[in-house]
C-alpha positions as CSV (number, residue, x, y, z in Angstrom):
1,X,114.7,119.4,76.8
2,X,116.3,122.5,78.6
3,X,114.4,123.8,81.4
4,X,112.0,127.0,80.4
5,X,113.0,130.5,81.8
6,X,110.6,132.5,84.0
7,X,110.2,135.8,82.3
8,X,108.0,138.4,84.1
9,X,104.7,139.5,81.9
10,X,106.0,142.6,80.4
11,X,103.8,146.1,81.5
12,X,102.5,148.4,79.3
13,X,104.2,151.9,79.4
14,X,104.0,153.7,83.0
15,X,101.6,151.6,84.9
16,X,99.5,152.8,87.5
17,X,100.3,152.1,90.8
18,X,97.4,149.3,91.0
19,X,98.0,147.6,88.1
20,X,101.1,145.9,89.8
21,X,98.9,144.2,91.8
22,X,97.0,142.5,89.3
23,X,100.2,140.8,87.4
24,X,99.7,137.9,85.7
25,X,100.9,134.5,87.6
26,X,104.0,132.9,86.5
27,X,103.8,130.4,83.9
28,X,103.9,127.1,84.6
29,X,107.4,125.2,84.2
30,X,108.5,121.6,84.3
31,X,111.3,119.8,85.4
32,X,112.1,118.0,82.5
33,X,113.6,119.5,79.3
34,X,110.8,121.4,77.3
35,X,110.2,120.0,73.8
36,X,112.2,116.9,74.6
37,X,109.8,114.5,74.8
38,X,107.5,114.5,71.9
39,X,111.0,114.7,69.5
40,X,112.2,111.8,71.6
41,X,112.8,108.5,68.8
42,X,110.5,105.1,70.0
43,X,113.4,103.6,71.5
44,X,115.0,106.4,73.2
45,X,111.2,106.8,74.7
46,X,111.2,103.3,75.7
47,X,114.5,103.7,77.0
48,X,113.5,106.5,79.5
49,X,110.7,104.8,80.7
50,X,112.2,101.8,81.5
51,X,114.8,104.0,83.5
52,X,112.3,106.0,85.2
53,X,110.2,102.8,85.7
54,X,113.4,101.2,87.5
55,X,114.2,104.2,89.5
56,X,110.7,104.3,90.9
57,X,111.4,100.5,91.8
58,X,114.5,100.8,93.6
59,X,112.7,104.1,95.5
60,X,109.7,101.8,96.4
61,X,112.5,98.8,97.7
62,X,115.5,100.4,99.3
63,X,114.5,103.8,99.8
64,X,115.9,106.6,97.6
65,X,119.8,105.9,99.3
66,X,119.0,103.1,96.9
67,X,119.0,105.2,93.6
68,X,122.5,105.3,91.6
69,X,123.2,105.5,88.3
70,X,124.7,102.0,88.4
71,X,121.8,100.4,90.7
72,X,119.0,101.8,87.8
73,X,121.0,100.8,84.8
74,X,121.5,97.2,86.2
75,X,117.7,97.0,87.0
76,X,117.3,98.8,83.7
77,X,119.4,96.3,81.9
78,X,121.0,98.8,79.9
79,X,124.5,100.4,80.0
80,X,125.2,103.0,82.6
81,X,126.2,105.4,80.1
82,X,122.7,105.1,78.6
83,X,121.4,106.5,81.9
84,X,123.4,109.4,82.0
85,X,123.0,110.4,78.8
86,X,119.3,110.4,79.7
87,X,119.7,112.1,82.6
88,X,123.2,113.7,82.9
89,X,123.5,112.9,86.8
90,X,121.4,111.4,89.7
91,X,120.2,114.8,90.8
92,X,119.1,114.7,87.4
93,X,117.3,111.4,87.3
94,X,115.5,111.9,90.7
95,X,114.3,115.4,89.2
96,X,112.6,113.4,86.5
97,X,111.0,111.1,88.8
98,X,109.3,114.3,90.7
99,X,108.5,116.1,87.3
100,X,104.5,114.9,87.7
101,X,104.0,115.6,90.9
102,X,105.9,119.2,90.4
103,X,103.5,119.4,87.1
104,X,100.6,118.7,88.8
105,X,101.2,121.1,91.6
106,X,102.5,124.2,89.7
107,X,99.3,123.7,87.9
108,X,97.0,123.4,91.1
109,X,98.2,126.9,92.3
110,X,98.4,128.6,88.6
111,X,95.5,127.5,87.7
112,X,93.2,125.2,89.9
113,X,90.6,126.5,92.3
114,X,90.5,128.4,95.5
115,X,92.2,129.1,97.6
116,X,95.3,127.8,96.1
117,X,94.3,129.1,93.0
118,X,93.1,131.8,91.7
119,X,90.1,133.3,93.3
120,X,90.7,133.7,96.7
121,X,92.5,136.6,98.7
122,X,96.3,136.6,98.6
123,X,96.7,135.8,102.5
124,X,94.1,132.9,102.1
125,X,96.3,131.5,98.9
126,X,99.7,131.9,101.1
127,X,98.2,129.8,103.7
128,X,96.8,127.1,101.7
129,X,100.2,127.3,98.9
130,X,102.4,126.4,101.9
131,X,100.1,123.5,103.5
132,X,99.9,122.4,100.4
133,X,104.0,122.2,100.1
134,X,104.4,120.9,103.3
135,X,102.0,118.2,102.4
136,X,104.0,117.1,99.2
137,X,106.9,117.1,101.2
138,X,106.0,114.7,104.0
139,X,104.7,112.6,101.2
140,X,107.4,112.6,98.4
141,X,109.9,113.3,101.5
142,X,113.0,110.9,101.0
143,X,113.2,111.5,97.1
144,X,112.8,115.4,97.8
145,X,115.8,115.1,99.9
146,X,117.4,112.9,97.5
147,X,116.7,115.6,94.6
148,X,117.8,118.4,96.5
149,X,120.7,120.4,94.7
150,X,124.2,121.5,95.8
151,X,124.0,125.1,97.3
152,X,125.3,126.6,93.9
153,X,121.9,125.7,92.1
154,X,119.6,125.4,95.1
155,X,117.8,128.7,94.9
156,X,118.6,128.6,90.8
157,X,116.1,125.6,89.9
158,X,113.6,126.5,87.8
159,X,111.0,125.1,90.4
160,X,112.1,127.1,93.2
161,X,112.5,130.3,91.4
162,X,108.6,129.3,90.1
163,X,107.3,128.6,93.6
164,X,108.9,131.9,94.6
165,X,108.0,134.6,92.1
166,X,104.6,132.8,93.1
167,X,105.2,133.7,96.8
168,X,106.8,137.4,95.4
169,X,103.4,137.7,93.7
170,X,101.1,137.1,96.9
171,X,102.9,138.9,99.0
172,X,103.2,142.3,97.0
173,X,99.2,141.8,96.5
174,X,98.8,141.8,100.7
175,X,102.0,144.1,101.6
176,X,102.6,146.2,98.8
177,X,105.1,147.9,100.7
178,X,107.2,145.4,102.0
179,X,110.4,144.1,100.2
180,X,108.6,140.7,99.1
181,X,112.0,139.8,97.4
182,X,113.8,139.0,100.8
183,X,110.2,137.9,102.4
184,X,110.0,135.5,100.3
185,X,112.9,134.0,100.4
186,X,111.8,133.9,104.3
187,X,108.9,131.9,103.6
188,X,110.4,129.2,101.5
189,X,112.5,128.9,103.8
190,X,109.9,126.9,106.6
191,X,109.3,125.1,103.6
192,X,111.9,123.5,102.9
193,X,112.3,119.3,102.9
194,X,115.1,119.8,105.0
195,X,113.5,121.4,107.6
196,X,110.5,119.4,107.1
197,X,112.6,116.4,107.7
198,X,114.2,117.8,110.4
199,X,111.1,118.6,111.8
200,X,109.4,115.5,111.9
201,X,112.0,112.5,111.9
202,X,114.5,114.1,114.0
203,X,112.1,115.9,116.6
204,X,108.6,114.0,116.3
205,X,106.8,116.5,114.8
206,X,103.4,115.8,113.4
207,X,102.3,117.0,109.3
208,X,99.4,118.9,111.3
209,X,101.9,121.3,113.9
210,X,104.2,121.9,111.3
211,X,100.8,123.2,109.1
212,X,99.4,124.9,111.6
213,X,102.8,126.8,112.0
214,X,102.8,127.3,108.3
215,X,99.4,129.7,108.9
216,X,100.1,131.1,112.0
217,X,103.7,132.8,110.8
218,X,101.6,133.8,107.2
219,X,99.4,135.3,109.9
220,X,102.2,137.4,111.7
221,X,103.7,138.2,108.7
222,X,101.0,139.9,107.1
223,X,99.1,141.3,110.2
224,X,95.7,139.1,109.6
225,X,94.4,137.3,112.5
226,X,95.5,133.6,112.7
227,X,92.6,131.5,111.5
228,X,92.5,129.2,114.8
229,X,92.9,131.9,117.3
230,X,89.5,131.4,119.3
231,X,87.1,134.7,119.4
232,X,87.0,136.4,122.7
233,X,84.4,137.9,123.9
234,X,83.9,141.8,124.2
235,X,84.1,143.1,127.6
């Protein structure tokens, strides 16, 4: 299955300046090749399952250092070639193993309820997309790292380029004038496992500072007033 292309809704002949705020949302993309599975003969089904099944073992025993080619067609008991055939390398075998998780979240911000979906203001879905990220990292954190490409496909991934036209989107809603391209970019940046790993293996940080960060640079970045500054009193 190759991995679907974001293509921006087209507009209809000179828009008004408003309408670009109202764009449609990305489409939702997964990680694994599109159309490949229902094509996919019994065995060779069986086959990936059994891989993926394996992987998720080894992950759950030794860690994701613990997941190479070798290590999953041994547990597997199939060929190695069989497993990259399946899955070409091992950035392409842990990719598979977080194509749910990246399903179910693409789909919670699309499409699911406020404020990460649809429904609230664009500052409010900023704050919670990124908690939300940062929350799926610390959880999923050693196989993120594990799945993280090589700088020449890092910003290239379909994911990424999804979770950033998303990003793009809310931020030309709240700063129309701003170049949302490079802000962005920015953005995704705090995200990042990482960082996230830096953050709070390397330097003790807890999930919650590292979310309330999250909020308070959305804050700065789009002028609103944090959400946990206290209320002062009027003089």
């Amino acid at each position: 299955m190759l991995y679907a292309e974001f293509m921006p809704a087209v507009l209809p002949p000179c828009p008004e300046p408003e309408e670009s705020l109202t764009e449609p949302e990305p489409e939702l993309l997964q990680l694994g090749p599109t159309g490949d599975e229902p094509c996919l003969r019994a065995d060779a089904a069986r086959n990936r399952a059994r891989l993926l099944d394996a992987a998720a073992r080894l992950i759950a025993e030794h860690g994701a250092a613990g997941v190479t080619m070798e290590a999953v067609a041994s547990a597997a008991n199939v060929g190695k070639g069989t497993v990259f055939r399946r899955f070409g390398d091992r950035t392409g075998l842990l990719t598979a193993l977080l194509d749910h998780s990246e399903r179910n979240f693409q789909a919670a911000f699309l499409s699911g309820p406020p404020p990460l979906g649809p429904g609230a203001e664009p500052v409010e879905r900023l704050r919670a997309f990124g908690v939300a990220m940062l929350r799926r990292a610390v959880d999923e954190l050693d196989l993120q790292l594990a799945a993280e490409p090589g700088p020449d496909r890092r910003y290239s991934v379909p994911p990424r380029r999804v979770h950033h036209s998303h990003l793009v989107l809310l931020l030309r809603q709240a700063l129309p004038d701003a170049d949302v391209e490079l802000l962005a970019h920015t953005l995704m940046g705090y995200l990042n496992p990482v960082l996230v790993h830096h953050l709070t293996r390397q330097c003790g940080m807890s999930a919650g500072r590292l979310e309330a960060g999250w909020s308070e640079l959305v804050d700065l970045v789009t002028g609103g007033v944090p959400s946990a500054a206290p209320v002062r009193a009027a003089r």
